[in-house]
Rosetta silent file (secondary structure, phi, psi, omega in degrees, C-alpha in Angstrom):
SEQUENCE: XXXXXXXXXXXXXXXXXXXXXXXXXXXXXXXXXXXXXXXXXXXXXXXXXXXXXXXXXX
SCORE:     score description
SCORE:     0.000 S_00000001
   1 L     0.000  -46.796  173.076   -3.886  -19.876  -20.723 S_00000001
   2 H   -61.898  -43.919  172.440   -5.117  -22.526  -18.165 S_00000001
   3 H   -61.771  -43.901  176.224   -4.798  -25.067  -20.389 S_00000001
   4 H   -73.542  -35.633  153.858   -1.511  -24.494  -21.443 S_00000001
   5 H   -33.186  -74.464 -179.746   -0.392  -24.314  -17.641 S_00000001
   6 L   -67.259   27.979  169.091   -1.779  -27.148  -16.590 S_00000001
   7 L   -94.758  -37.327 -155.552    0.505  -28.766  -19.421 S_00000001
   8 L  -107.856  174.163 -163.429    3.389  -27.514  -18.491 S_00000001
   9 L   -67.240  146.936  179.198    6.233  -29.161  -15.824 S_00000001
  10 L   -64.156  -25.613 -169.470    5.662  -27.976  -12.242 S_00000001
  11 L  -106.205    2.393 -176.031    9.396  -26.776  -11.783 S_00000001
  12 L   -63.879 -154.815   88.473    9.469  -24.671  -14.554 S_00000001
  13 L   -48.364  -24.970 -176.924    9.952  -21.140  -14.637 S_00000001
  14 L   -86.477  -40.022  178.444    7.566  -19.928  -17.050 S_00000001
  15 H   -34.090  -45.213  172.932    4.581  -21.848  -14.651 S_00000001
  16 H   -92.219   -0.441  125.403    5.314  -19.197  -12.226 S_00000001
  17 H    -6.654  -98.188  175.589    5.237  -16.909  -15.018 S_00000001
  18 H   -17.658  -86.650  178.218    2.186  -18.368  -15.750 S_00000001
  19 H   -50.367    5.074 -175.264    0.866  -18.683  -12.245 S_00000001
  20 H  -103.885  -42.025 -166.499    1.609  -14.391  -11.277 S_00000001
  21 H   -90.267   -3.992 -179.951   -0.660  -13.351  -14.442 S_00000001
  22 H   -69.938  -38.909  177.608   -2.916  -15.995  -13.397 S_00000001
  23 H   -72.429  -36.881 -138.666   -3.919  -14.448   -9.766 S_00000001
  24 H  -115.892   -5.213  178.027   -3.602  -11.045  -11.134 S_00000001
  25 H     0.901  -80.147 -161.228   -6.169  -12.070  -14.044 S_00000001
  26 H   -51.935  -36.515 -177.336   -8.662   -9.697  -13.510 S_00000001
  27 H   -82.511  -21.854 -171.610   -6.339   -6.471  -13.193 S_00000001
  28 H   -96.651   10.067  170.941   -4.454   -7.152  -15.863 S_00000001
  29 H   -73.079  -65.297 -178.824   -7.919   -7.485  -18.192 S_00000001
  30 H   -24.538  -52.727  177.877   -8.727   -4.783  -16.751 S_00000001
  31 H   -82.244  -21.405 -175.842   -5.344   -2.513  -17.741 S_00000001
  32 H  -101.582   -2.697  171.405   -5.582   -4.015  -21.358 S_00000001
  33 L  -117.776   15.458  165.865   -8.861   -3.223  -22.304 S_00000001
  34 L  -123.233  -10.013 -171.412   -9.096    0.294  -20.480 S_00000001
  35 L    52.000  -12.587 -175.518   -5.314    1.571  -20.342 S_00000001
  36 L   -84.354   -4.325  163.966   -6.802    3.521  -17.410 S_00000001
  37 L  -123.681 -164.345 -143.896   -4.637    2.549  -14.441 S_00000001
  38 L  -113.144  116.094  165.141   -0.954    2.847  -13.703 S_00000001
  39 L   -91.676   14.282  170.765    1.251    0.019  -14.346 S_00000001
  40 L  -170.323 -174.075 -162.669    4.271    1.007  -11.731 S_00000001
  41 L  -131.612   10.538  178.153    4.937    3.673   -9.944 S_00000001
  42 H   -37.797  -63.375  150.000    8.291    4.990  -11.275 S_00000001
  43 H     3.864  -76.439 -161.094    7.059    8.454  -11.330 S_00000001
  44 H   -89.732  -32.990  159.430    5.913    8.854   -7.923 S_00000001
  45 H   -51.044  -72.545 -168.550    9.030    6.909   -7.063 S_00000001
  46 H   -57.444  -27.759 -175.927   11.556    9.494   -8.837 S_00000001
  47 H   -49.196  -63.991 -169.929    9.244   12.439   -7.300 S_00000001
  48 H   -55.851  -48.920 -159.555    9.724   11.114   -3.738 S_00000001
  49 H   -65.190  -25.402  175.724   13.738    9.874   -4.321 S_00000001
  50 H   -39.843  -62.812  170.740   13.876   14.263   -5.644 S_00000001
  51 H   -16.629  -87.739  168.102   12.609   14.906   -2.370 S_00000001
  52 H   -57.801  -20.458  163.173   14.152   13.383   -0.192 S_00000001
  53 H   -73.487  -14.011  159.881   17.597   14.309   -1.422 S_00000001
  54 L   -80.840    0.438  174.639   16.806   17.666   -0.743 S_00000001
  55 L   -68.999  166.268 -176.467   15.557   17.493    2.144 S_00000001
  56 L  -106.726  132.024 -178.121   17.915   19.825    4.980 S_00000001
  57 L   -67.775  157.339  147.255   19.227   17.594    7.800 S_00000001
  58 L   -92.238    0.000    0.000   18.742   19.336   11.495 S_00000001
């Protein structure tokens, strides 16, 4: 993957592509050889927006 980065034009779009999974390396090794953590939060998101529509104004 580093090699083909450092190939490609500086203005590009996929470089910062590139350059997002590059910082995040480790976590995303991490999520593909264990599946064990959570890749968003959609979930916990729809839980909370449930919530809050229901909440009763004072």
């Amino acid at each position: 993957m580093l090699c083909t980065y450092r190939q490609l034009r500086p203005e590009s779009l996929i470089v910062q592509a590139f350059a997002h999974s590059i910082k995040r390396w480790k976590k995303l090794n991490l999520y593909a050889h264990t599946g064990n953590l959570m890749q968003d939060n959609n979930a916990f998101e729809r839980c909370m927006r449930n919530a809050a529509a229901h909440q009763v104004q004072v």
